[in-house]
C-alpha positions in Angstrom: 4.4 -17.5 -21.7 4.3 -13.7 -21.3 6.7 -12.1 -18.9 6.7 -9.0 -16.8 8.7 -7.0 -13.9 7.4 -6.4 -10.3 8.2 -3.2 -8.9 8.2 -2.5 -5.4 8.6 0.8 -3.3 8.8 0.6 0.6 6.9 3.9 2.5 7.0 4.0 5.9 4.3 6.7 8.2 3.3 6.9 11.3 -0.3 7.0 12.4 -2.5 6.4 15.2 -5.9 3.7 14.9 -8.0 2.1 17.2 -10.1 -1.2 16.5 -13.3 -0.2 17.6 -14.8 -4.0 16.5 -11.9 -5.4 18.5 -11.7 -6.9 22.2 -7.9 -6.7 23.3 -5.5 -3.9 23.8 -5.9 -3.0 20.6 -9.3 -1.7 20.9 -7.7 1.3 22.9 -6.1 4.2 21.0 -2.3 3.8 20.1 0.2 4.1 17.4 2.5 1.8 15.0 5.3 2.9 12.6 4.0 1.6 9.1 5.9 0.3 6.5 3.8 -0.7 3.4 4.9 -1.8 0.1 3.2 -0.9 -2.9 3.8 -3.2 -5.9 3.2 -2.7 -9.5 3.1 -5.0 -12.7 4.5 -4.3 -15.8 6.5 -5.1 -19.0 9.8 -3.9 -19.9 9.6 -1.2 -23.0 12.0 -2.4 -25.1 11.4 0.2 -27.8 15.1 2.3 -29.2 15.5 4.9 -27.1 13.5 3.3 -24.3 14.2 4.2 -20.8 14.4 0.0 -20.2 12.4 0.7 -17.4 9.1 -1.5 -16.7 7.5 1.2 -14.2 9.2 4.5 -12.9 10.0 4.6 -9.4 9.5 8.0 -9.3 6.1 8.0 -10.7 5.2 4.8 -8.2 6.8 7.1 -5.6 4.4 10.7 -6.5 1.1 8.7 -7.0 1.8 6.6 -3.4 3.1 9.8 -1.3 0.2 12.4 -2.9 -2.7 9.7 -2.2 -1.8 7.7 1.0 1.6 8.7 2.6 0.7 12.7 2.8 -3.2 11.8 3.8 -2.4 8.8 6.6 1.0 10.2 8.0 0.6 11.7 11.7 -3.4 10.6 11.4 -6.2 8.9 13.2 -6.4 6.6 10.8 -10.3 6.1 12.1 -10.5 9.5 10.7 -10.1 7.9 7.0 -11.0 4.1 7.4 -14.0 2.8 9.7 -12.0 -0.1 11.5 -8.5 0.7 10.7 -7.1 -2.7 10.7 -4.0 -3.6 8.5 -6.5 -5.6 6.1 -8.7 -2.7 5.4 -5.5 -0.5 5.5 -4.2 -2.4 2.6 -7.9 -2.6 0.7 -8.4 1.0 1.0 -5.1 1.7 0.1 -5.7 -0.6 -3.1 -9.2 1.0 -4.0 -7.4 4.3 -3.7 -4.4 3.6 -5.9 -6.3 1.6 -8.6 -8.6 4.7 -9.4 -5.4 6.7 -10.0 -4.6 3.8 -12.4 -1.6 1.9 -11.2 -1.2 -1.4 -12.2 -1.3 -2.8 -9.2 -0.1 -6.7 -8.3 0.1 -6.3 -4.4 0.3 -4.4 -1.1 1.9 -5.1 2.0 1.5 -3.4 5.1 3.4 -4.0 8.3 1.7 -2.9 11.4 4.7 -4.3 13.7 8.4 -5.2 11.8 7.2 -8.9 12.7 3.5 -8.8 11.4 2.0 -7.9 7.7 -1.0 -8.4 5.8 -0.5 -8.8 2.3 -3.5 -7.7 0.0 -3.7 -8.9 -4.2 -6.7 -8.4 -6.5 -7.9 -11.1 -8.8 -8.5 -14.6 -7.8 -8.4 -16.5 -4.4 -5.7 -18.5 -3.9 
């Protein structure tokens, strides 16, 4: 059995969307604090003089902030995505962060502190 580390980091942004596809209030324009976790997989190096570390939070941190955090933050997000919905906020946020080559396991992105999606590549469940 091969074993390896999940490594999280939280980000939280603020951004405005509408659901243009959507018939409620959330069809109008308004805005949510986001909180989305990014999580990577990896093994521990356990060369000598090894940091110990599976994945480096502050390489997690660079790649997340430069590619999603600075572009979304303070943004219509209809600007970016086509129907903004925390689903397609999580896919686009996946495709985005796999072509900068993290090894990605999961995302998670709360629209509300009560309500996430959670998005994984690889096989239905």
């Amino acid at each position: 059995m091969s074993h390896y580390f999940l490594v999280t980091k939280e980000f939280i942004f603020d951004a405005a969307h509408y659901l243009p596809f959507y018939e409620g209030k959330c069809e109008n324009l308004h805005g949510h604090t986001y909180k989305m976790h990014v999580t990577v997989q990896a093994e521990k190096k356990e060369e000598h003089n090894s940091s110990g570390m599976a994945f480096d939070f502050a390489i997690l941190k660079r790649v997340v902030k430069k590619n999603i955090v600075d572009i979304w933050d303070h943004q219509l997000l209809n600007d970016h995505i086509e129907n903004p919905s925390a689903e397609n906020m999580a896919q686009e946020a996946w495709n985005i962060l796999q072509k900068e080559g993290l090894p990605l396991y999961e995302i998670k992105v709360w629209e509300t502190p009560t309500s996430c999606v959670v998005y994984r590549g690889g096989e239905k469940f």
